[in-house]
PAPANU-325797 format. One record per residue (C-alpha): residue number from 1; x, y, z. Coordinates in Angstrom, 1 decimal. Layout:
N
TIKE resi   east  north     up
TIKE  NUM      X      Y      Z
...
END
This chain:
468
TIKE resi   east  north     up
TIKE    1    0.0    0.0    0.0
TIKE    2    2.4    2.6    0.8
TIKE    3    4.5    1.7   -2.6
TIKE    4    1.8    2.9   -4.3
TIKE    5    1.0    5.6   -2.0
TIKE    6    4.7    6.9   -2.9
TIKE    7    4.1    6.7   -6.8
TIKE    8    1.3    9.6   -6.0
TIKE    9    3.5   11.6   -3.2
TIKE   10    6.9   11.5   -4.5
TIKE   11    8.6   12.0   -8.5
TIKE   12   10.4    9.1   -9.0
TIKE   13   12.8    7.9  -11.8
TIKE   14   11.3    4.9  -14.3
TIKE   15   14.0    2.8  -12.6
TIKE   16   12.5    3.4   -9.5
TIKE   17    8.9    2.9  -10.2
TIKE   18   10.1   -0.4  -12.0
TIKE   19   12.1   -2.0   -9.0
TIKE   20    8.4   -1.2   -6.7
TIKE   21    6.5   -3.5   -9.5
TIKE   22    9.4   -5.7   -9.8
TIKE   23    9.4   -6.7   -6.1
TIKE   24    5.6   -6.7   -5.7
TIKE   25    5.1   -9.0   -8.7
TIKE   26    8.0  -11.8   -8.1
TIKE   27    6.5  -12.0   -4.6
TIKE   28    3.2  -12.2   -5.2
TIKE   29    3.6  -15.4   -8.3
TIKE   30    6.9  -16.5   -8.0
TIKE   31    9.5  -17.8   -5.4
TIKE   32   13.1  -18.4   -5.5
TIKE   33   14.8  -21.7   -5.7
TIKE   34   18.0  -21.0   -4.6
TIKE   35   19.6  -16.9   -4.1
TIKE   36   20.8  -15.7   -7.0
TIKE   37   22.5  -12.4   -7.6
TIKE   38   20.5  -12.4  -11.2
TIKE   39   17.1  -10.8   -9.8
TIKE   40   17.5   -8.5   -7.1
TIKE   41   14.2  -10.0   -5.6
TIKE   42   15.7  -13.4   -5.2
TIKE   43   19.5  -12.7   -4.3
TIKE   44   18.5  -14.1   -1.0
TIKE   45   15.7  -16.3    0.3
TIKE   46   13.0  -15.3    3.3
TIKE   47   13.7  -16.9    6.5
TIKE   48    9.6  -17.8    6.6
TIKE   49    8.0  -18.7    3.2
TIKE   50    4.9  -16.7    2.5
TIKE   51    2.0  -18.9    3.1
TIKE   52   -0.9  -18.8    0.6
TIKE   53   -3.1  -16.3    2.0
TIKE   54   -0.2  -13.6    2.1
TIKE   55    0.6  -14.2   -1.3
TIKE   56   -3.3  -14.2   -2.7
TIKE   57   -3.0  -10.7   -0.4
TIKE   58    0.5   -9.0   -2.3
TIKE   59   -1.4  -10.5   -5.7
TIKE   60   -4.1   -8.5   -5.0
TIKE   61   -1.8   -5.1   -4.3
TIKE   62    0.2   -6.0   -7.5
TIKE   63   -3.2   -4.9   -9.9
TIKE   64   -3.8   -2.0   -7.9
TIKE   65   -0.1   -0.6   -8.4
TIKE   66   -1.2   -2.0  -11.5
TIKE   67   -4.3    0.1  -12.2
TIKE   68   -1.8    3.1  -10.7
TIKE   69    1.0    2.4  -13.1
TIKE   70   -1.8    2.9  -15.9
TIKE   71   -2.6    6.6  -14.9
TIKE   72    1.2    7.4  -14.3
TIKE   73    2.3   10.3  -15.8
TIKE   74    6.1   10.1  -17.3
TIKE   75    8.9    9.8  -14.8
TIKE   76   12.0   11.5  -14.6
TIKE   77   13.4   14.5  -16.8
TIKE   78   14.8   13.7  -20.2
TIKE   79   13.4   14.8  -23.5
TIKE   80   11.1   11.9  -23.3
TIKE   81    9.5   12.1  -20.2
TIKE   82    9.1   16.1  -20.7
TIKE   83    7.4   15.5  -23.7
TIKE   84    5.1   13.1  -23.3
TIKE   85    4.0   15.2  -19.4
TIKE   86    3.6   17.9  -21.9
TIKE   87    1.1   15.9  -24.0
TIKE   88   -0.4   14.7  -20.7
TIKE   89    0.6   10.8  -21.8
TIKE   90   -0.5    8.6  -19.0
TIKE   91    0.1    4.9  -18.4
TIKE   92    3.4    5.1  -20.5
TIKE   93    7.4    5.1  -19.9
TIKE   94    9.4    8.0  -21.8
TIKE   95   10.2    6.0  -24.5
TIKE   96    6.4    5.5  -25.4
TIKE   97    6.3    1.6  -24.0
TIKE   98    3.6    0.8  -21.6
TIKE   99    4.3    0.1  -18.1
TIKE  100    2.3   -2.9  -18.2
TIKE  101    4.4   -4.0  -21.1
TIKE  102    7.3   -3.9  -19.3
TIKE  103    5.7   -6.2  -16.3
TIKE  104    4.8   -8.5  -19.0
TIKE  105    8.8   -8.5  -20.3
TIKE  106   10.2   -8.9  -16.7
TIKE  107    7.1  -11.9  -16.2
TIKE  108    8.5  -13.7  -18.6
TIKE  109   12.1  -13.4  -18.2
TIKE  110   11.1  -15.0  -14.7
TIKE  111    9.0  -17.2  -16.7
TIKE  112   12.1  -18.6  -18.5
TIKE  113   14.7  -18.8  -15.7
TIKE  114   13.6  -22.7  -14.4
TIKE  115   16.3  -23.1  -12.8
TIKE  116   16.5  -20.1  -10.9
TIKE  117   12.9  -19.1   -9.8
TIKE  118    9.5  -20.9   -9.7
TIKE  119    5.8  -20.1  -10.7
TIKE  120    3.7  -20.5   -6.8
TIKE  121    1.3  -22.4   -9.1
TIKE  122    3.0  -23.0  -12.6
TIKE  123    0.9  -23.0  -15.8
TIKE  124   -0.8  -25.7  -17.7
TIKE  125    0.6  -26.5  -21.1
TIKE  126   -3.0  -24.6  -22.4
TIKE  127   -1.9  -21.5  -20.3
TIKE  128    1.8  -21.8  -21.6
TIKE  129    0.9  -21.8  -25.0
TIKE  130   -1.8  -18.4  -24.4
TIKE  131    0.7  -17.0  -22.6
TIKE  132    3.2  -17.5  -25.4
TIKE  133    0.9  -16.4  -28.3
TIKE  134    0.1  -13.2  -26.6
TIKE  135    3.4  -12.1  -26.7
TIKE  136    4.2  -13.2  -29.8
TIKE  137    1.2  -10.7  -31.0
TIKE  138    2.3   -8.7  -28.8
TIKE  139    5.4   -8.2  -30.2
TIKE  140    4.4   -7.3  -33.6
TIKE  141    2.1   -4.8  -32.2
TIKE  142    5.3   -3.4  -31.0
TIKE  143    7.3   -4.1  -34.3
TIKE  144    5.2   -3.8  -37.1
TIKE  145    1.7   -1.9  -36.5
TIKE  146    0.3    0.1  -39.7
TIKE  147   -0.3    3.7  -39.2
TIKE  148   -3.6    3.2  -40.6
TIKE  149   -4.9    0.4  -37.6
TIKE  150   -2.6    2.5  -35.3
TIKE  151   -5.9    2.8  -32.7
TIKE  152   -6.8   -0.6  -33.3
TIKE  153   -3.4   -2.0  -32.5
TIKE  154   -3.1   -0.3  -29.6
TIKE  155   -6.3   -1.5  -28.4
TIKE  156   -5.7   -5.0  -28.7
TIKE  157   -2.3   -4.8  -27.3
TIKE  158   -3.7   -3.0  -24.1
TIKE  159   -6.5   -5.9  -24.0
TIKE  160   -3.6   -9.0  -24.6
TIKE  161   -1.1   -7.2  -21.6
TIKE  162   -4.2   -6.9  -19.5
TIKE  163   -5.4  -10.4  -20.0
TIKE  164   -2.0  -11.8  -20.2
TIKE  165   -0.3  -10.8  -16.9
TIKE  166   -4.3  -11.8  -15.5
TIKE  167   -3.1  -15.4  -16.1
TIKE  168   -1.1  -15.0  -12.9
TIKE  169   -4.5  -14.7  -10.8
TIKE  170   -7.0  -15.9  -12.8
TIKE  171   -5.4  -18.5  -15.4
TIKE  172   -8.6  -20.4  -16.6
TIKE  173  -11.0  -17.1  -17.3
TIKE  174   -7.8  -15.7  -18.8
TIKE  175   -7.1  -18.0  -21.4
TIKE  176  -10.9  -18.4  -22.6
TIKE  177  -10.2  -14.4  -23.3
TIKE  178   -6.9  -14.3  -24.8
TIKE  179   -8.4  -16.7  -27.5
TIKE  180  -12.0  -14.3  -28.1
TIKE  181   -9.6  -11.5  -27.9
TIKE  182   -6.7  -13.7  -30.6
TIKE  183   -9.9  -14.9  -33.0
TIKE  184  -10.9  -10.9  -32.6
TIKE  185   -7.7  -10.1  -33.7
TIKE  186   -7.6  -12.3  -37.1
TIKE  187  -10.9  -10.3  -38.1
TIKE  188   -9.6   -7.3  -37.6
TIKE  189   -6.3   -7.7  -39.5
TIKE  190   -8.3   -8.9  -42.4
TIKE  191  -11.1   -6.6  -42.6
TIKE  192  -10.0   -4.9  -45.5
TIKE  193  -10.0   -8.2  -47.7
TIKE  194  -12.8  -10.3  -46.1
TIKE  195  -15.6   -7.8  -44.7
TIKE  196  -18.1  -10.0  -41.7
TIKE  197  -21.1  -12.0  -43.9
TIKE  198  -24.7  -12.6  -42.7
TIKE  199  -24.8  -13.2  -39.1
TIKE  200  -20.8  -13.2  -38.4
TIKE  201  -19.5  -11.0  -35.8
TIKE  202  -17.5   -7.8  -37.3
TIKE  203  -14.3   -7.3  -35.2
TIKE  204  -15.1   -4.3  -33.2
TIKE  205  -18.7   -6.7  -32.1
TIKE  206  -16.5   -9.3  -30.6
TIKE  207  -14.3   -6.3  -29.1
TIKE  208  -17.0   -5.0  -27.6
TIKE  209  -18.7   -8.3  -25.9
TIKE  210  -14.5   -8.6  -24.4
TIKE  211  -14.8   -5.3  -23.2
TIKE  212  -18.6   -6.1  -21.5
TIKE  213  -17.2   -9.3  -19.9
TIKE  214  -14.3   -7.5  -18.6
TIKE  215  -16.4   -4.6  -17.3
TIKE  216  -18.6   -7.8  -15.3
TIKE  217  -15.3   -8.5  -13.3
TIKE  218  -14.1   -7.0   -9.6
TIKE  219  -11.3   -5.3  -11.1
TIKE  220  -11.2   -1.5  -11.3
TIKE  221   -7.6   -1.9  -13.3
TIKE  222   -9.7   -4.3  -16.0
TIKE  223  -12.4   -1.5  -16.0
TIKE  224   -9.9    1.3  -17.0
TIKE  225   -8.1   -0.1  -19.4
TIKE  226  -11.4   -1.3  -20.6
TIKE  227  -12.5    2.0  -21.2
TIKE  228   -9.5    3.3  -22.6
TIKE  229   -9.3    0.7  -25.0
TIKE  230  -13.3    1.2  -26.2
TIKE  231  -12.3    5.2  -26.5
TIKE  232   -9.6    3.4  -29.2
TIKE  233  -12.2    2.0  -31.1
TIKE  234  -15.2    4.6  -30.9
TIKE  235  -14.5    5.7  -34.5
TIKE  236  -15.0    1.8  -35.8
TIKE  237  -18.0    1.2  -34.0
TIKE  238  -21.3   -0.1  -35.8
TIKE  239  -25.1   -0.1  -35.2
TIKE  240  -24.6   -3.7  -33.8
TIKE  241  -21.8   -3.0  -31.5
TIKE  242  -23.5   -0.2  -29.8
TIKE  243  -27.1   -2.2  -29.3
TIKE  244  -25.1   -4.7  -27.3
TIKE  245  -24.1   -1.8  -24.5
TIKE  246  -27.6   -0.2  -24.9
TIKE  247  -29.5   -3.6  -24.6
TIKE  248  -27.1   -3.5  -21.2
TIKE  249  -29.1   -0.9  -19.7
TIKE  250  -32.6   -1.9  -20.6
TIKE  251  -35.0   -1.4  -18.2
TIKE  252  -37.7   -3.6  -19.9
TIKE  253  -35.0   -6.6  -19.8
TIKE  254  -36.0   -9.8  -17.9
TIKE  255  -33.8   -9.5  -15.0
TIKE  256  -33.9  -13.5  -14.8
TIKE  257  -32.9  -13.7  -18.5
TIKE  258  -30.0  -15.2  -19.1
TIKE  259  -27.1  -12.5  -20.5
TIKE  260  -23.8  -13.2  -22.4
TIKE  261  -22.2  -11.3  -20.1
TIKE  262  -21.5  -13.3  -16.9
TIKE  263  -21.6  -10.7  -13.7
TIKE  264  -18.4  -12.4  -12.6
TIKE  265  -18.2  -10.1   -8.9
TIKE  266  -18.3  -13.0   -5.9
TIKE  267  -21.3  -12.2   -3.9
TIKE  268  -19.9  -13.9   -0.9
TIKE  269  -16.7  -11.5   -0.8
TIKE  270  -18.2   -8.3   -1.4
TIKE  271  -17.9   -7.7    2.6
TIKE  272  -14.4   -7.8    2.4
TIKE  273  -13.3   -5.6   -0.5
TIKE  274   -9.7   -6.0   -2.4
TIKE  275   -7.9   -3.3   -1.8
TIKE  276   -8.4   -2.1   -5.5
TIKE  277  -12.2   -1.7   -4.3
TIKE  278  -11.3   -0.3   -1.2
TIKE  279  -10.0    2.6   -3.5
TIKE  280  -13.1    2.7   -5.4
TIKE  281  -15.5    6.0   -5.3
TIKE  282  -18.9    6.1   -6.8
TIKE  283  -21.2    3.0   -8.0
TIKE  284  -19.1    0.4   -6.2
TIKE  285  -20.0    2.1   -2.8
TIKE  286  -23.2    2.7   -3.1
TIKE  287  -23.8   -0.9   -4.1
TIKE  288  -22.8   -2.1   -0.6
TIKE  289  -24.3    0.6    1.1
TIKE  290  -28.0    0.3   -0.4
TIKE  291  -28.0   -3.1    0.0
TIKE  292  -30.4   -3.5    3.5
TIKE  293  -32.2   -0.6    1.9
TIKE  294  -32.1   -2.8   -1.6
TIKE  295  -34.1   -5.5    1.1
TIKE  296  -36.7   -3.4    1.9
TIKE  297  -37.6   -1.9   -1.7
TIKE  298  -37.6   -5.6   -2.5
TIKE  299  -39.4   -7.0    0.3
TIKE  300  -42.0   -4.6   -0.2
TIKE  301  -42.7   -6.0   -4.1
TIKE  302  -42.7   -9.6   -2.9
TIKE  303  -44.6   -9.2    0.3
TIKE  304  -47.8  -10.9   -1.3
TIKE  305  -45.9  -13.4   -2.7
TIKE  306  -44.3  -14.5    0.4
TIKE  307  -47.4  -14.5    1.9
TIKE  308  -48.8  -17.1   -0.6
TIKE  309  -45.8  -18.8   -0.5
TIKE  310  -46.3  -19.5    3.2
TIKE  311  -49.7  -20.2    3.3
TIKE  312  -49.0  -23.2    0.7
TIKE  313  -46.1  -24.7    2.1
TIKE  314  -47.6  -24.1    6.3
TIKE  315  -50.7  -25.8    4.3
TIKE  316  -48.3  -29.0    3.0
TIKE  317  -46.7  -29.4    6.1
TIKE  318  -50.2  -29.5    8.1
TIKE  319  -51.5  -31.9    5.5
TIKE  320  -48.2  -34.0    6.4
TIKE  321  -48.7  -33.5   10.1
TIKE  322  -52.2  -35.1    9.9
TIKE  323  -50.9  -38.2    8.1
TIKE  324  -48.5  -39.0   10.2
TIKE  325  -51.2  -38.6   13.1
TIKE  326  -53.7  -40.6   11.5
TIKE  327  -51.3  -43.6   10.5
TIKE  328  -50.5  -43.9   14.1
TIKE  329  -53.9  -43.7   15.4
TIKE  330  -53.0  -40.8   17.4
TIKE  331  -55.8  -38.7   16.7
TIKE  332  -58.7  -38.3   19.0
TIKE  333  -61.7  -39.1   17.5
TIKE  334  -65.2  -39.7   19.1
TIKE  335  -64.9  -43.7   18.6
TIKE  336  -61.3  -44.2   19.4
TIKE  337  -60.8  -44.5   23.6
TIKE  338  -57.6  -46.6   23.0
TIKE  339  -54.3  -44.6   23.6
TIKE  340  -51.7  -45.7   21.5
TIKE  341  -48.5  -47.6   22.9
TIKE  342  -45.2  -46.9   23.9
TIKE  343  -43.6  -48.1   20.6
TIKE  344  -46.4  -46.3   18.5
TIKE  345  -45.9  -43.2   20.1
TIKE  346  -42.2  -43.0   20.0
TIKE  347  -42.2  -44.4   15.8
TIKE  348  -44.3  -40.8   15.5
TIKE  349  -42.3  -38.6   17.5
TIKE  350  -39.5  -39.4   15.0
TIKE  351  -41.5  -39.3   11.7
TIKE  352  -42.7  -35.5   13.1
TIKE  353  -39.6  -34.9   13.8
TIKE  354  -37.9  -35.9   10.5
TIKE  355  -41.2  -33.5    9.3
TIKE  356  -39.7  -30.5   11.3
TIKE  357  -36.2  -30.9   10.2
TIKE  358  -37.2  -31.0    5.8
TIKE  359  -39.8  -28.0    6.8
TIKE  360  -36.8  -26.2    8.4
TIKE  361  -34.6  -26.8    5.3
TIKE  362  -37.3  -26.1    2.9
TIKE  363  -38.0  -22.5    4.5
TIKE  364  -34.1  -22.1    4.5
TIKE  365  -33.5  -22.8    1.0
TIKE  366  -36.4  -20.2    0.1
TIKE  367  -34.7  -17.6    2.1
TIKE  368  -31.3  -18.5    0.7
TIKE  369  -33.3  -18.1   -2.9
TIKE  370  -34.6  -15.1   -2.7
TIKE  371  -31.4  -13.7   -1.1
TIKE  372  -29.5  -15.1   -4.3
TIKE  373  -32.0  -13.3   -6.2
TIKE  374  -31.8  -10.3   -4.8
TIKE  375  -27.9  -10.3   -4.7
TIKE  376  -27.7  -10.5   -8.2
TIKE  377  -30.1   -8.3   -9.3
TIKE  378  -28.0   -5.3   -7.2
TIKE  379  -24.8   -6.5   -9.3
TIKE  380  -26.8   -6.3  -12.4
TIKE  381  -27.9   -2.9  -11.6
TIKE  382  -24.3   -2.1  -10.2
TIKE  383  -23.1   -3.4  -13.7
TIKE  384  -25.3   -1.1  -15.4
TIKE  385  -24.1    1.7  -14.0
TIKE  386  -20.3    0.9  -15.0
TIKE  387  -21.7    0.0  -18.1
TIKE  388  -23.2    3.9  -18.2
TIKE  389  -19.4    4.9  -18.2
TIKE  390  -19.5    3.3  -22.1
TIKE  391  -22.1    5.5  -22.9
TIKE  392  -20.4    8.5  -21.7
TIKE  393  -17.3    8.1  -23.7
TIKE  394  -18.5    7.1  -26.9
TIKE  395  -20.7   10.5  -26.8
TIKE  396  -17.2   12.4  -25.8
TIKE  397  -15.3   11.2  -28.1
TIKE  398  -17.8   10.9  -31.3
TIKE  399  -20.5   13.4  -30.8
TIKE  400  -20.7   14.4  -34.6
TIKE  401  -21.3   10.0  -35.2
TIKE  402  -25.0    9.7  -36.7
TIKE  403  -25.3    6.6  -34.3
TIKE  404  -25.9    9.3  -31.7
TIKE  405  -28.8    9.2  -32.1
TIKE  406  -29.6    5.6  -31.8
TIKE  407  -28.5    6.4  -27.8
TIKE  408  -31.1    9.3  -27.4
TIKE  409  -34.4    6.9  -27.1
TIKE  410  -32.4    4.4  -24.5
TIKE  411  -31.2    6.5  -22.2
TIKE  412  -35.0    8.9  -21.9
TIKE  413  -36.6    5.4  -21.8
TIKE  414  -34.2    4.3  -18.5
TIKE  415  -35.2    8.1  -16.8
TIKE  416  -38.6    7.4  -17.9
TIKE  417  -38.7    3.4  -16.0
TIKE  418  -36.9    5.2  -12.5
TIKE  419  -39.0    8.2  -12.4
TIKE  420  -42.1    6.1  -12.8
TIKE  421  -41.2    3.4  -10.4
TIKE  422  -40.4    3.4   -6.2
TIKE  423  -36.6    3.1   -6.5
TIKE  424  -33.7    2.6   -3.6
TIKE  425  -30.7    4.4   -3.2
TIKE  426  -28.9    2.5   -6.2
TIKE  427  -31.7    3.0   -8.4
TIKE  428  -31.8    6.7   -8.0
TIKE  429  -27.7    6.5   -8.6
TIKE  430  -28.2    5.1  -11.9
TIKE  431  -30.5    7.7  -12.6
TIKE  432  -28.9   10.3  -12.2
TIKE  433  -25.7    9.0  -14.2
TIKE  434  -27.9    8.9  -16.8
TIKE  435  -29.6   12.0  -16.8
TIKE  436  -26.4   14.0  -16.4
TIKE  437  -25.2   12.0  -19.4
TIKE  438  -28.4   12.7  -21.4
TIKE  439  -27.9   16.8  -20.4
TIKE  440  -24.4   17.6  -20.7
TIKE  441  -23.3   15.0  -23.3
TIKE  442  -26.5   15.4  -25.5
TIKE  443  -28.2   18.1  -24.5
TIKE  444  -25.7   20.5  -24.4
TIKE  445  -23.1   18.9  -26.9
TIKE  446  -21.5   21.4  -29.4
TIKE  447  -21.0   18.9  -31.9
TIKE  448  -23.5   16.9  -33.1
TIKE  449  -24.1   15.0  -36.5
TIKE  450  -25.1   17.8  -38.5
TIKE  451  -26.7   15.5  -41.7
TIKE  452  -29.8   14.9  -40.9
TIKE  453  -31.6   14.4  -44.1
TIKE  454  -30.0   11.1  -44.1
TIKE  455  -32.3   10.0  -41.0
TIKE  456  -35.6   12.1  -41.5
TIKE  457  -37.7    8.5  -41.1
TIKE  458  -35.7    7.5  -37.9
TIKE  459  -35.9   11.1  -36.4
TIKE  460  -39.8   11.6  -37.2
TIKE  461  -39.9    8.6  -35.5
TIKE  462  -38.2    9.4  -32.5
TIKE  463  -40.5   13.1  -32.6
TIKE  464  -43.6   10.4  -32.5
TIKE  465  -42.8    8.5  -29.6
TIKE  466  -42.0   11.7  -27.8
TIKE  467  -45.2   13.6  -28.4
TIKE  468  -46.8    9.6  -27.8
END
């Protein structure tokens, strides 16, 4: 914590900066086999090996100095560094590399001393192999990118670093994305000669459903670079691409409908926060916060459906209660004077019993639904509200883009659903997001597709559902 507390307090030289990841990273995934004088981190061995939990702790640090690293302005004073302050250049050394580049060059220098040092938990041959790929497209990002995909190349080489060095934490979810985001790649690279057919996926589609999935997950760090890397693409994006963040935020959807994009956050952790969300401001706070007043919003819709729900099952269980009675002859009836035995008796103690005990679980595992249920539809409406973030850049960075307009009916139909309905604290969050978006970034834009001739039948449509 206080390394990365320096980064912000103190100017430091790249070299610097560098050892701080260096040290943070090789503890956190790697340990030494023997000293050696060849990796300052490893010339000598700790008297008491870190135990799993510490490690999963430092692992967690390395992706916030991570996500820090990312908005770090150029170190140092040479031409380089000067220049690119000048140009307010974030996330970048003085020679133009990215910092997480150069984490992903020491990883695998690490990676390919065997003798010397050791993976905690060393990679499958599948993880080896993504691991290996992504730096060899890496590398001709580096080497060989056209001026013309310039954007584009930088985008996917953010999204392969990001994804690469997330093998180290999350190696199964990461290699499943370094092949969308590989496949994704192939498309792009050969737009030009083979253009998408029928219902095939363009490029930027596939980027964007990455960039969705990666937006699902805990990880502010995988949310910024997200966002930088969607800013990359703004000027490719399609009619397509932008329904699948808009059909994100409708307020019509089925919130028991299955999505493509998994909301990844573990409900059971969200009590204890990483430390890269215990640095988080805005929609990730209020989503803990609201969530007993989340209950009562909730309890009030379902309150007549709980009360069914307990008058059929307290219904079953007297139903059951009877027959156990009546198959012992325990009830009292006007021609029965005979108590029932000893044995008798104690055969239906344990049968209401054993009735007690599956009533008991059967109430718990309703609770334990609707608590599920209600858990995930506050990530889903926390996801929304990242998701808002989308919204907001593609309108900064392509206001004059005719599919504008396409976002105008969306985002008045979302104020529309949360002005009409009783809403909690998150609810009214999301709303206003998304009517500040709607007035500064449409409202009061200063560019704006100027064309309009082109979409008379779209916009008198629009002008009908307004006045409607």
């Amino acid at each position: 914590r206080r390394s990365s507390d320096l980064l912000r307090s103190v100017k430091k030289e790249e070299a610097q900066v560098m050892d701080i990841a260096r040290f943070i990273f090789f503890h956190a995934f790697f340990q030494a086999k023997k000293p050696t004088p060849d990796f300052p981190e490893a010339e000598s061995q700790l008297a008491t090996p870190l135990d799993e939990k510490t490690r999963a702790f430092i692992g967690e640090y390395f992706f916030y100095f991570l996500q820090h690293l990312n908005c770090l302005p150029a170190q140092g004073t040479t031409p380089g560094a000067m220049s690119s302050v000048e140009k307010h250049v974030h996330g970048q050394t003085a020679d133009g590399n990215l910092w997480i580049y150069c984490v992903v060059q020491y990883a695998n220098t690490l990676l390919t001393q065997k003798k010397k040092v050791k993976l905690v938990k060393p990679f499958t041959e599948e993880q080896t192999e993504a691991w290996d790929r992504m730096l060899q497209s890496v590398e001709v990002f580096q080497k060989k990118a056209k001026k013309s995909l310039r954007a584009e190349m930088t985008a996917f080489q953010y999204l392969l670093l990001l994804v690469g060095i997330s093998l180290f934490k999350i190696p199964e979810e990461s290699v499943d994305l370094l092949n969308d985001i590989q496949n994704c790649l192939e498309k792009a690279l050969n737009k030009k000669s083979k253009k998408a057919t029928g219902d095939e996926p363009q490029w930027v589609e596939v980027v964007v459903e990455i960039l969705l999935s990666l937006f699902s997950q805990p990880s502010r760090l995988m949310r910024q670079v997200s966002t930088t890397v969607f800013a990359l693409i703004c000027p490719h994006m399609t009619k397509r691409a932008l329904q699948l963040i808009l059909d994100v935020l409708d307020p019509e959807e089925d919130p028991d409908k299955e999505s493509n994009v998994e909301i990844t956050e573990d409900l059971d952790k969200k009590k204890k926060k990483s430390p890269e969300e215990m640095d988080e401001n805005g929609s990730d706070e209020s989503s803990d916060d609201d969530s007993s007043e989340d209950t009562d919003s909730e309890g009030k819709e379902s309150t007549n459906e709980e009360e069914n729900d307990h008058e059929d099952v307290n219904e079953n269980f007297r139903q059951q209660l009877m027959t156990a009675f009546r198959d012992a002859n325990a009830l009292e009836t006007e021609d029965s004077d005979v108590d029932a035995d000893d044995e008798t008796m104690m055969a239906l103690d344990e049968t209401i019993s054993a009735l007690f005990a599956e009533q008991k679980k059967r109430i718990q595992a309703k609770k334990d639904e609707k608590e599920k249920i209600r858990k995930e539809r506050i990530l889903r409406k926390d996801f929304k509200i990242k998701v808002l973030d989308l919204i907001d850049v593609f309108l900064s960075k392509q206001p004059g883009n005719p599919l504008v307009i396409d976002i105008i009916e969306p985002l008045l139909n979302v104020i529309e659903q949360s002005m009409s309905t009783e809403t909690n604290e998150q609810e009214q969050v999301f709303l206003r997001k998304t009517a500040q978006i709607f007035q500064n970034k449409l409202c009061k834009a200063k560019r704006y597709y100027k064309n309009a001739s082109e979409m008379k039948e779209e916009l008198h449509d629009m002008g009908e559902i307004g006045r409607a």
